[in-house]
C-alpha atoms as one frame of an Amber mdcrd trajectory, in Angstrom:
protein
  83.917 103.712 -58.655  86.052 101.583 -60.614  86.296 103.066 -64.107  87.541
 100.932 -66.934  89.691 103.208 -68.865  92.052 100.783 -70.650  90.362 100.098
 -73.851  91.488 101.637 -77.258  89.494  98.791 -79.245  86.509 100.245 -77.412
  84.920 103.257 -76.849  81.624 104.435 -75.536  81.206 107.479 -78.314  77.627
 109.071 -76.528  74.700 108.107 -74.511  70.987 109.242 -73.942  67.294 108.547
 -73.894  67.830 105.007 -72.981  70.804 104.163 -75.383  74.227 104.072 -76.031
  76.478 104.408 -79.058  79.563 102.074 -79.133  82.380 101.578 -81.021  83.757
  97.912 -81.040  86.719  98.167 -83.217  85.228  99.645 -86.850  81.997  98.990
 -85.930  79.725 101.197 -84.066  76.820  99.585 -82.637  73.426 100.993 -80.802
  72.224  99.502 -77.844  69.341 100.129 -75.206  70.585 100.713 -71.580  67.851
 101.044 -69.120  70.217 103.663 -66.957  70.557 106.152 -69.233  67.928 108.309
 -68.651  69.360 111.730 -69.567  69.579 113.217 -73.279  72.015 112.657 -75.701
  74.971 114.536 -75.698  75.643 114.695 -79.280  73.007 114.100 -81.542  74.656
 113.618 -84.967  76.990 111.041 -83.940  74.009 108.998 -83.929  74.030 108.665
 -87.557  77.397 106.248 -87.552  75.363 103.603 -86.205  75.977 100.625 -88.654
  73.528  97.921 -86.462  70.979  98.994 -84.347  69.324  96.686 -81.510  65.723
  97.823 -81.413  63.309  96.045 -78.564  59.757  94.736 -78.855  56.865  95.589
 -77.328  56.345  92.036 -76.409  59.874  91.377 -75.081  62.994  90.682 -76.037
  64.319  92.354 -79.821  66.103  92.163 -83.005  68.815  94.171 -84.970  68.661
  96.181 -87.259  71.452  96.353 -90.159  72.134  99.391 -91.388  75.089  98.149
 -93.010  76.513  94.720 -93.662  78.924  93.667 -90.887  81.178  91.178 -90.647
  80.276  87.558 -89.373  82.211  88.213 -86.381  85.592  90.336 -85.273  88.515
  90.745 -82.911  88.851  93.387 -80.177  92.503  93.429 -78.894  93.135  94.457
 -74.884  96.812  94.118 -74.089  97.888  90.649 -75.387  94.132  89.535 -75.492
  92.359  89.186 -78.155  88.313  88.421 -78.016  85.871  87.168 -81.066  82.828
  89.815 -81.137  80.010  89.870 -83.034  75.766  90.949 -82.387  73.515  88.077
 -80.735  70.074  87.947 -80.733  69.885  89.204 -76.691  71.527  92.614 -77.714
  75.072  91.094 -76.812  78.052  90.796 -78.477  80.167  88.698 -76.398  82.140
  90.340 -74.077  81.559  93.102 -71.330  83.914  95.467 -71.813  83.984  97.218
 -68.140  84.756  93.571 -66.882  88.493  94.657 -68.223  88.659  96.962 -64.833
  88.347  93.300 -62.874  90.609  91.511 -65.253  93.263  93.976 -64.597  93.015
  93.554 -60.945  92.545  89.382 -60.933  95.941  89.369 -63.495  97.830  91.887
 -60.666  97.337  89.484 -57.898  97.923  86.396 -59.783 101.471  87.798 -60.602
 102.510  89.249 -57.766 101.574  85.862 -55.551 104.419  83.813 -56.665 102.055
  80.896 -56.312 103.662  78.979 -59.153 100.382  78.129 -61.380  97.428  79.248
 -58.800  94.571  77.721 -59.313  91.040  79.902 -60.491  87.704  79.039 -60.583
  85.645  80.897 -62.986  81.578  80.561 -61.882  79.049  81.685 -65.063  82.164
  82.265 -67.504  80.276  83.472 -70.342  82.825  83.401 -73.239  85.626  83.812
 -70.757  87.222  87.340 -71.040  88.476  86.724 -67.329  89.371  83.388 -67.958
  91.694  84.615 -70.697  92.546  87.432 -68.280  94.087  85.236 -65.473  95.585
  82.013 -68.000  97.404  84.731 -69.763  98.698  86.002 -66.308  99.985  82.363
 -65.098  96.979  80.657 -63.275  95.138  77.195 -64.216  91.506  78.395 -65.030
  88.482  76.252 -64.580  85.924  77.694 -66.758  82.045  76.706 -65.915  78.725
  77.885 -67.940  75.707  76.233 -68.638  75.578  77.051 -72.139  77.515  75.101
 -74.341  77.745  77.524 -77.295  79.234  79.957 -74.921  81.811  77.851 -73.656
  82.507  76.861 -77.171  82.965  80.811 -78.214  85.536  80.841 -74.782  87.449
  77.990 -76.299  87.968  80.292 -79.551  88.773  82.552 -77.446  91.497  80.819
 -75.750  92.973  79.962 -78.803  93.129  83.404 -80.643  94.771  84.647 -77.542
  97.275  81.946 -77.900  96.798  80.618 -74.741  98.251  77.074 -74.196  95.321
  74.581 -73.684  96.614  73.255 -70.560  96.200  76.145 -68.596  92.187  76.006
 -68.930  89.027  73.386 -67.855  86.097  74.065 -69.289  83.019  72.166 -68.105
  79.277  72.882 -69.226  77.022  72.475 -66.505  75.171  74.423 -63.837  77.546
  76.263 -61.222  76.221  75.663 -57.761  76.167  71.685 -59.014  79.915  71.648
 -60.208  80.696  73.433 -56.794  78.996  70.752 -54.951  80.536  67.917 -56.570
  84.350  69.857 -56.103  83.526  70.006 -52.304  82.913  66.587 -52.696  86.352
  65.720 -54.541  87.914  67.845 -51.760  89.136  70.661 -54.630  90.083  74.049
 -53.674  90.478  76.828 -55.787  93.334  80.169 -55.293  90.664  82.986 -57.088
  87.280  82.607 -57.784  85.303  85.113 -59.967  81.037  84.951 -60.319  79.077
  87.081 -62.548  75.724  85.270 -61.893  72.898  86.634 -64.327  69.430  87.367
 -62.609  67.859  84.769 -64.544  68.584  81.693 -66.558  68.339  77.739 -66.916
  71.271  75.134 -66.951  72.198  72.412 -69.514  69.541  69.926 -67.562  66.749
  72.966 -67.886  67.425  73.815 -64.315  65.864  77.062 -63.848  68.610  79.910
 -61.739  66.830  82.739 -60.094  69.255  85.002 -59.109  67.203  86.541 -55.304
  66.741  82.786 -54.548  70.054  81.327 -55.341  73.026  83.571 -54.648  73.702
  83.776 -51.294  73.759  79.884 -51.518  75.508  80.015 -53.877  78.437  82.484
 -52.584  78.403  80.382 -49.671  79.160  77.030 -51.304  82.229  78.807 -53.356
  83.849  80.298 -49.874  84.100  76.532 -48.973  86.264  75.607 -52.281  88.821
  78.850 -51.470  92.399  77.331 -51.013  94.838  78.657 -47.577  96.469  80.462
 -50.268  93.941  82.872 -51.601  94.159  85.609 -53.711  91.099  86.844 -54.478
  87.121  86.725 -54.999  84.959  88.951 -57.477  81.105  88.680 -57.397  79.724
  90.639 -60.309  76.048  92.259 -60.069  75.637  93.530 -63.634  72.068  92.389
 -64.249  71.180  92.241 -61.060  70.048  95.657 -59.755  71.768  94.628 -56.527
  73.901  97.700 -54.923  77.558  97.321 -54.237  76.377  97.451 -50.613  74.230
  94.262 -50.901  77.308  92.243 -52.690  79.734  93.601 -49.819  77.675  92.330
 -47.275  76.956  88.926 -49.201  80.558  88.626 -49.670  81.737  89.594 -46.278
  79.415  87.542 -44.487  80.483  84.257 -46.726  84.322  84.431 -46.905  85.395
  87.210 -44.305  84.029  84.662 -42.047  85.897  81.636 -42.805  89.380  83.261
 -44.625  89.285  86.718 -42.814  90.263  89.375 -45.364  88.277  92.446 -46.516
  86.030  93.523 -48.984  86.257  96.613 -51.447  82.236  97.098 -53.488  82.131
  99.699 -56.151  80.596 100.405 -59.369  81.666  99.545 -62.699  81.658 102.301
 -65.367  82.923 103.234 -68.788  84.163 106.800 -69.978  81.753 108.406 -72.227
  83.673 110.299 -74.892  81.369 113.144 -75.366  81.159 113.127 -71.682  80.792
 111.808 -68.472  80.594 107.890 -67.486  78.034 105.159 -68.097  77.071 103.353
 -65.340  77.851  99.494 -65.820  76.933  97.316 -62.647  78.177  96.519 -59.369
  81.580  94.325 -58.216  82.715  93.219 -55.495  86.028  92.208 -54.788  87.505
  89.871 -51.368  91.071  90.164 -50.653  92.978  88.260 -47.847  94.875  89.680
 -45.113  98.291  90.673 -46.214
């Protein structure tokens, strides 16, 4: 298990009967999560919820305002510094057990010595591992399909203070952007993927996750450099096990770059106890 333990902006406060309690910053937020299916741990903490999200019966959901929040906010991790705020699909921008994969794509981006490696980042949301590896020396190459997104990772960027050369950021569908880099002969040091299980791209290309992924890993092992650092493949909406993105992984780069591969699950402390599960990840390393 890889447990992301290096928040203090953060903090899962209690989970049960399909929810958890968060606290981004001041704000503590309630949120549905389909895993937790055991009671909660501490009742009354329940009643600091400022913004509840509360789903319908005929899909999707709203939230509820207890209290009146702030447009938007900064959570601080290290030297980063993200933009949060509620959207209307339960999100608020950022993933915080990602930070456990951030900390481990920013460790071998400094201790390569590569100069400015290069790093592809495949489905980039608003770009908390972008930010991750600029900030630790690498050239990022951010892709999404959505353009508000990438605009949010571009505020991002620059309330992090990261210098606008060190970033790309393209809007367009992944597995065509990886096509047309094979193409143009591009090769990329670290590649990260967190793929969601369903979605459409700027052209209303529709991306289902069983049908495309494999294809999909297999196209980015062909843009990995002869210097490679690393690969993450991300499974958080997925319902994939870290066994099925090992053996996806292995079978697409362990094959061409050699290496191994290390598949885990995310998770988050729970401060009234225990951990909340958060996903799968699996990360590629090269021989040493």
């Amino acid at each position: 298990m890889y447990l992301c333990d290096q928040w203090r902006d953060y903090e899962v406060l209690d989970t049960g009967d399909g929810e958890k309690l968060e606290r981004w910053g001041q704000v503590v937020l309630r949120r549905p999560d389909p895993q937790v299916i055991w009671p909660k741990a501490v009742p009354e903490l329940w009643k600091q919820a400022q913004a509840v999200y509360q789903r319908s019966d005929t899909g999707g959901g709203q939230w509820v305002f207890h209290q009146k929040l702030p447009e938007r906010w900064i959570l601080t991790l290290d030297k980063l510094q993200f933009y949060v705020k509620p959207t209307g699909f339960k999100h608020t921008g950022l993933f915080p057990e990602q930070a456990d994969n951030w900390r481990f794509m920013a460790g071998q981006i400094r201790k390569a010595g590569l100069g400015q490696p290069k790093v592809l980042n495949l489905f980039a949301y608003t770009g908390g591992a972008t930010m991750a590896c600029a900030a630790a020396g690498a050239h990022v190459t951010h892709v999404d399909a959505a353009k508000g997104m990438v605009l949010w990772a571009k505020e991002n960027r620059d309330l992090a203070g990261i210098p606008q050369e060190r970033t790309r950021f393209i809007v367009e569908d992944a597995a065509g952007f990886v096509k047309r880099e094979l193409r143009r002969g591009s090769r990329y040091d670290g590649i990260v993927m967190d793929p969601p299980s369903y979605g459409r791209g700027p052209g209303g290309e529709v991306w289902k996750l069983e049908d495309e992924l494999y294809s999909l890993v297999e196209l980015a092992a062909q843009v990995l450099s002869g210097t490679p650092l690393f690969v993450v493949l991300n499974g958080y909406t997925t319902g994939f096990s870290a066994c099925t993105l090992s053996n996806i992984v292995s079978r697409c780069f362990c094959g061409l770059h050699g290496g191994k591969v290390e598949a885990e699950e995310l998770a988050l402390p729970v401060t009234s106890g225990g951990v909340l599960p958060c996903g799968t990840t699996a990360r590629w390393l090269p021989d040493v």
